[in-house]
C-alpha positions in Angstrom: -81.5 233.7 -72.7 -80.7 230.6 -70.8 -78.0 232.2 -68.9 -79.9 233.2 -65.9 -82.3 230.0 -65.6 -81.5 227.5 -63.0 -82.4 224.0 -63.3 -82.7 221.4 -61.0 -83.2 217.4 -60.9 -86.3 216.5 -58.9 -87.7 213.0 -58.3 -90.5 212.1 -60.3 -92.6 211.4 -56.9 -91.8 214.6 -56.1 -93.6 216.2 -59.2 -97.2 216.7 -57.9 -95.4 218.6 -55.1 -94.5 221.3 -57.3 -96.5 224.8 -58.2 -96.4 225.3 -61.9 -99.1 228.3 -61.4 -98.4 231.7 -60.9 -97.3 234.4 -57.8 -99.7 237.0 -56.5 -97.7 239.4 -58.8 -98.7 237.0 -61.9 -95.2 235.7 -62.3 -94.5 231.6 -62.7 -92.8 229.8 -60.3 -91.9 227.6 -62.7 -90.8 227.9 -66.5 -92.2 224.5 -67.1 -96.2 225.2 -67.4 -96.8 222.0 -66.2 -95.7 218.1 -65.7 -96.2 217.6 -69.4 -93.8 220.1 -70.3 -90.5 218.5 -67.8 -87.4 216.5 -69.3 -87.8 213.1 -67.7 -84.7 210.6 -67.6 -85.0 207.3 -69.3 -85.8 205.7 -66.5 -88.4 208.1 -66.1 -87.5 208.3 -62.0 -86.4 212.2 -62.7 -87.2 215.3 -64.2 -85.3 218.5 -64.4 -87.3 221.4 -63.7 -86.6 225.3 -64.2 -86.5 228.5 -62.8 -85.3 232.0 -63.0 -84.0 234.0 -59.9 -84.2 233.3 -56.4 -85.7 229.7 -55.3 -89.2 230.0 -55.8 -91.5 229.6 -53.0 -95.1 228.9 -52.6 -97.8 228.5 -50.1 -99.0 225.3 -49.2 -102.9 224.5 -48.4 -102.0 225.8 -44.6 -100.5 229.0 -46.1 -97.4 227.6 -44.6 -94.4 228.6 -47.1 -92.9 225.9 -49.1 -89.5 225.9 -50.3 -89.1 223.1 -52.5 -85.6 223.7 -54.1 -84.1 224.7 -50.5 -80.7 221.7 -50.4 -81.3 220.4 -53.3 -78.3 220.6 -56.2 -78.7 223.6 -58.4 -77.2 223.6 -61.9 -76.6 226.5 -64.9 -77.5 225.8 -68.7 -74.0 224.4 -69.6 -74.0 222.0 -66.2 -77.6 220.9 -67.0 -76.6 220.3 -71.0 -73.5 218.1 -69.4 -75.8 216.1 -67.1 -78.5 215.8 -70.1 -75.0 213.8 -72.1 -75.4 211.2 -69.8 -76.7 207.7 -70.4 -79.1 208.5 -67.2 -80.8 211.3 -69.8 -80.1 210.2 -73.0 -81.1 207.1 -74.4 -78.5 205.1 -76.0 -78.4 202.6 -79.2 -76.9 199.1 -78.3 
């Protein structure tokens, strides 16, 4: 099931540039249905958002096409589960 989602760490600034809505063919952009629904770090700086298929790409109010993901480091389940071991993601007792 998670095998063909891709995931991919965004700044939290960055959040309200993202489209958790839907394509004209009624298909999300986004798995995550909205902000709420992201893994932030501890520092809550980050999220990890996800996708399935090609790099989603949405209009933006100029109908110009926006493509968010485009450079940006792309990771499978097991890398994302690796990152998410990290003291960055995973809060850790002293």
């Amino acid at each position: 099931m998670y095998n063909n989602y891709t995931y991919v760490i965004v700044e939290s600034s960055d959040i309200d540039s993202l489209n958790f809505g839907v394509d004209e063919n009624g298909n999300r952009y986004l798995l995550n249905l909205s902000k709420d629904f992201l893994r932030y770090n501890v520092s809550k700086n980050k999220a990890i958002v996800k996708y399935q298929g090609n790099d989603p790409i949405w209009k933006d109010e100029n109908e110009n096409d926006v493509d968010f993901f485009s450079g940006k480091t792309k990771y499978n389940h097991e890398e994302i589960l690796n990152v998410l071991r990290s003291s960055e993601w995973l809060q850790m007792d002293e």
